[in-house]
N, C-alpha and C positions, 0 to 999 in steps of 0.2 A: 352769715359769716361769724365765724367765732375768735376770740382774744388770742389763746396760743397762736322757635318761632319755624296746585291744581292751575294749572296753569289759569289765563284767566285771556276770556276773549271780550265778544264786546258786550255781555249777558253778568260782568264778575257784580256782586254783590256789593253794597260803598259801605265804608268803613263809617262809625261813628262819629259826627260832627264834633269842633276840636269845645261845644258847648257840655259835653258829655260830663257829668260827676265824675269825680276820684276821691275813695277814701280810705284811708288806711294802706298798707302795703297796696301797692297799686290792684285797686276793683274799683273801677270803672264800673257805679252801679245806674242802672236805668227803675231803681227805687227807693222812693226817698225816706230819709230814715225817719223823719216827721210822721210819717202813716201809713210805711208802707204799701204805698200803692204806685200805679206804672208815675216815674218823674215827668213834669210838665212838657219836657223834649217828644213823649208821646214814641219812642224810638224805642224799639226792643237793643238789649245788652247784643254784643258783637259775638260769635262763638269764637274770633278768631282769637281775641282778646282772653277771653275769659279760659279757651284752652292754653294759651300763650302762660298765662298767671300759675295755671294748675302745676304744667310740666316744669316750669322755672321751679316752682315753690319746692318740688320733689327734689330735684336738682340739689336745691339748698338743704333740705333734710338728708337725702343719703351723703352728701360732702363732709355735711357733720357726725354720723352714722361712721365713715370712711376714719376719722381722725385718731381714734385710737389704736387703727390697724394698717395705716400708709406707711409707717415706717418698718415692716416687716416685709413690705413689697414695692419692688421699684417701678412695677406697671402701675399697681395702683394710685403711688403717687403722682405716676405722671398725671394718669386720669383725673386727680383730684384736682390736681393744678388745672388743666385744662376747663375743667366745672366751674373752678372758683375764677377763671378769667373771665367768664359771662352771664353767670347763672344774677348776682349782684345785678349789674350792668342792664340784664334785660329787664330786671324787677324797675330799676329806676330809670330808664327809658323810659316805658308805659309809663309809669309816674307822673312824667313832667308830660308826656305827650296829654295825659287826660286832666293837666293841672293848666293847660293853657286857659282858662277862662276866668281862673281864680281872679279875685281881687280881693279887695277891704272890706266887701259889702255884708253887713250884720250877719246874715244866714251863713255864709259862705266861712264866715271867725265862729260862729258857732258849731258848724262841723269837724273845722280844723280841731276846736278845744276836746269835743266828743269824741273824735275817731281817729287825736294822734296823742295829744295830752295827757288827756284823763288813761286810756291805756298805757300809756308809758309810766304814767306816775303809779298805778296799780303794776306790773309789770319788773316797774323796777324797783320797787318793793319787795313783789313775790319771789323774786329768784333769789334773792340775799337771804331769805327766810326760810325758803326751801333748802339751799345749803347749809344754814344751822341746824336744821333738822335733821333730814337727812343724810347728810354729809358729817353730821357731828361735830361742829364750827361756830359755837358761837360765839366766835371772835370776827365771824363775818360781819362787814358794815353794812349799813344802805345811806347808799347816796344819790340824791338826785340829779348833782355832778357829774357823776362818773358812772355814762351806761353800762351796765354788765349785761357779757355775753348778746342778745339778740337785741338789746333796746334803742341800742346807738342810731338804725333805721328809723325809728319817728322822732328822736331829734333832729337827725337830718332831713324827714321829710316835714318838718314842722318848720325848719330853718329854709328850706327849699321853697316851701308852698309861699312865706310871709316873702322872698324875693323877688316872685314871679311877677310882678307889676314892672321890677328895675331891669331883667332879662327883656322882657316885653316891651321896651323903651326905648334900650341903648341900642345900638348901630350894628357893632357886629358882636354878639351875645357869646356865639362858642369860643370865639379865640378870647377874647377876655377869659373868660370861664378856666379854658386852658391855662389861662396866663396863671390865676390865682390857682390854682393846684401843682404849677411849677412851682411857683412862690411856698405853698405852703410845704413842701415835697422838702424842703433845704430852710424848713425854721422848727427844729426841733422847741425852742422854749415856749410854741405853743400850746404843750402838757395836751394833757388828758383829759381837764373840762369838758363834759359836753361831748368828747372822742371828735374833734372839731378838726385833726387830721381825716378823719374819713366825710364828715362833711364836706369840706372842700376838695380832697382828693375825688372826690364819689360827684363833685358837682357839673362836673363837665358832661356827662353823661343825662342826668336832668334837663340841663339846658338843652340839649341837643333832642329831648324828650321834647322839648317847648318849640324847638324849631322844626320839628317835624310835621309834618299833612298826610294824609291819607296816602295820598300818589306815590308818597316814598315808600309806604306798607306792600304796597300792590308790587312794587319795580320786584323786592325779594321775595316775594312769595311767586316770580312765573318758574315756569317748569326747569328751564335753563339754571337759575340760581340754586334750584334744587339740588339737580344734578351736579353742579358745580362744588354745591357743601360736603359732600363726600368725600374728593380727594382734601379739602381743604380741612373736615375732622383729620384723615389719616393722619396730612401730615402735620397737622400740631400737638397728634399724640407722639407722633414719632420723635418730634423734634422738643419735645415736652419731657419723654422719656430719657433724652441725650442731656438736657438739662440739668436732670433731677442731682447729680452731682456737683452741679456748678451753680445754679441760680435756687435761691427761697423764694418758696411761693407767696411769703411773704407781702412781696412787691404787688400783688395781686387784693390785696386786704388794704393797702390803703392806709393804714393803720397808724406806720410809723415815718419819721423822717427818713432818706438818703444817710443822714448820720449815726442815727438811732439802728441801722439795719448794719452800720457798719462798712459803710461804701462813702468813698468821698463824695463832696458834696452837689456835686456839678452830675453826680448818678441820678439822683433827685429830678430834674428835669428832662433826662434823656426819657426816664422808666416811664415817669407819667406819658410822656407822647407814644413812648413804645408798647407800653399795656395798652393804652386807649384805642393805639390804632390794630392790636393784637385781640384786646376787647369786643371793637365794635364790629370786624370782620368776622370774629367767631358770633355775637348776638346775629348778624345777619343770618349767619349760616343756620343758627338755632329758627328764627322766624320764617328761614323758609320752608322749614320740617314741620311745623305747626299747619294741623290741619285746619281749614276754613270754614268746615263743617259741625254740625252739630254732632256730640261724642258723647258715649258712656260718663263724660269726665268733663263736659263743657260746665255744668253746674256747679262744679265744685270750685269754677273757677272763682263764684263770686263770696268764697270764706277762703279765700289765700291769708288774709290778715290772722283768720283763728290759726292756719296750720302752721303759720310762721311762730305767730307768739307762742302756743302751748307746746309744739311739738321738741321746744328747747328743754322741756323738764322730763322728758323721757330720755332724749339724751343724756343731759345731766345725770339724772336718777340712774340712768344705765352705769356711766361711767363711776359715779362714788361709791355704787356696789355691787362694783366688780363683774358684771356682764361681760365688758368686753376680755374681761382676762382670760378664757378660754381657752387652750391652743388648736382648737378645731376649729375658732374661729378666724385665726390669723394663717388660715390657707387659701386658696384664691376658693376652693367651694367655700371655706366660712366666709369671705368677704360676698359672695354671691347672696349666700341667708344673708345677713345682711341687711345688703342694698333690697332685697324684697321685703323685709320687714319693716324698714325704715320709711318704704314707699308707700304702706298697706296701714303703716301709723299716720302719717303723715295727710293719707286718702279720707281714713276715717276722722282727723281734726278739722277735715274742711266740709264734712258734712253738715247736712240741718237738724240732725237731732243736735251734736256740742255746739253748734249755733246760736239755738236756743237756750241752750244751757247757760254759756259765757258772755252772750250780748251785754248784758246788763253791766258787763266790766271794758268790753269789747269797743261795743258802738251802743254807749249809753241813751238815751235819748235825755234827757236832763232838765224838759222844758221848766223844772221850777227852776234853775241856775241862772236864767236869761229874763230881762225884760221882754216885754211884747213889741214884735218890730210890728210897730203901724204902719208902715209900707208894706207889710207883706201882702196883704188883701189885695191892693192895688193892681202889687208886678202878678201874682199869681193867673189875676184877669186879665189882664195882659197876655202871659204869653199862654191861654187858654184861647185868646185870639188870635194870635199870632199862630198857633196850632192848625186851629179851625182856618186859618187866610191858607196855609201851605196846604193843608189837604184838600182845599177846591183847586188849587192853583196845580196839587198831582193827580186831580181829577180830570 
């Protein structure tokens, strides 16, 4: 998001236990970044998941792909608008749903710091540098304050990840959760710090990631909700497209106050309930389109975090020299190139050759940064035992 998811009988597959890693834009990895090798859980990655991450991530690059040529088209922007009311949403769902196990524990702060931190603080560096350059700007800042363009996502999941112990705690998590994104919906002097409007706006969504189990994956993915997401895309384009003169998509970004958008201030609380329950009906619809199975495209799911973070400086780069100003591009076949080029960049940043390439800024490993956790030895024997007990016991 930028500034301006077969039927199943009684044979279905079980989703990932709620013990499963998350890092970085939600990937859910069944490898650890320590050594690379299969995590202690002993559990192969989910394909439901990992397709889920892929088709989201694309979503997010062509929406932004979309932005220099929606105002030329009024279908387009419906569709845009439609994108940006879940493509977000399903990203931080999975989030919080594979952030349930999180806690304080030494390891678990050491991957936060590696695979949300330390890329953001490189990240959000490189884009303010990149726009002096290229953009010919060097009156641009960098601030570690003020996320620009794609960064604002790991300080909210960095702020998300250190709350999941107090989600995990209190009584009833989502309507609280709801509560504070009403609140923050109608307090404009909470500025720009941090984009601490889309944190909290974006957080209800997470938590409802944290309240989720398996059994609720499986309800949207039978055959019936499938068919059901059909009429239910028509009609939010349709109804999306009768908007596009009346309503900013704005509302959909999280971004700004109810005052700041220019609507009184009692809009603020309606939008958030109305996006969210607008939101999580379209994420359903999207998860029950996601296939279950292994794909051409399952793999790619586990570098969603590369195609997120790099795939923002070909946009950029596109947009400061002039790519998108074309006029064969602002026709529905230019918006069609496109959306296929934007997917086909997008496809290629979440492969393993730029994988290996960017880790080292990505998902650093860092072990000179860290003291020696001398408990690690211990738990790892542990749940090496705890492995070996469940696999006689599925024997």
């Amino acid at each position: 998001m930028t500034n301006s998811q077969r039927p199943y009988g009684n044979r279905r597959t079980p989703l990932p236990p709620a013990q499963s890693p998350a890092d970085g834009v939600p990937s859910p990895r069944s490898i650890s970044k320590e050594d690379d090798r299969p995590a202690p859980s002993g559990r192969q990655r989910d394909a439901f998941f990992d397709n889920a991450k892929y088709l989201a991530i694309v979503l997010v690059a062509v929406g932004h792909a979309w932005e220099p040529l929606k105002g030329d088209s009024r279908t387009l922007e419906a569709a845009y608008s439609v994108v940006y009311a879940f493509h977000m949403p399903a990203f931080i769902i999975i989030s919080g749903y594979f952030s349930r196990s999180f806690d304080m524990r030494s390891d678990r702060l050491r991957r936060l710091i590696t695979g949300v931190v330390v890329p953001y603080i490189v990240f959000e560096s490189a884009y303010p540098l990149f726009k002096r350059v290229v953009d010919n700007d060097p009156q641009q800042e960098i601030s570690l304050l003020d996320p620009w363009y794609l960064t604002w996502f790991l300080v909210a999941l960095f702020v998300w990840r250190l709350t999941t112990p107090i989600w995990k705690l209190v009584r009833h998590p989502l309507p609280l959760a709801l509560g504070i994104a009403m609140l923050a919906s109608v307090s404009p002097e909470i500025g720009d710090d941090l984009d601490l409007q889309r944190v909290l706006q974006f957080l209800p969504y997470f938590v409802l990631g944290l309240c989720l189990r398996p059994e609720h994956f499986h309800l949207v993915r039978r055959r019936s909700v499938r068919i059901a997401a059909v009429p239910v895309f028509a009609t939010a384009l349709v109804l999306s497209w009768l908007a596009v003169p009346r309503m900013s998509a704005a509302w959909f970004y999280h971004r700004d106050s109810a005052q700041e958008l220019g609507g009184p201030w009692w809009a603020g609380p309606v939008m958030v309930l109305a996006t969210f329950g607008c939101s999580l009906l379209l994420t359903a619809c999207f998860f029950a389109w996601v296939p279950g199975r292994r794909t051409w495209f399952t793999a790619l799911g586990a570098g969603t975090l590369y195609g997120y973070l790099l795939h923002g400086f070909v946009v950029k780069g596109g947009d400061y020299q002039g790519w998108f100003e074309p006029s064969a591009l602002h026709t529905p076949l230019g918006a069609v190139v496109v959306t296929v080029l934007a997917a086909a960049v997008v496809t290629f940043l979440c492969s393993t050759p730029v994988q290996r390439v960017f880790r080292c800024v990505v998902e650093p490993r860092m072990e000179w940064a860290f003291k020696r956790d001398a408990a690690r030895p211990p738990r790892e024997r542990e749940r090496v035992e705890q492995r070996e007990t469940r696999e006689k016991v599925d024997a």
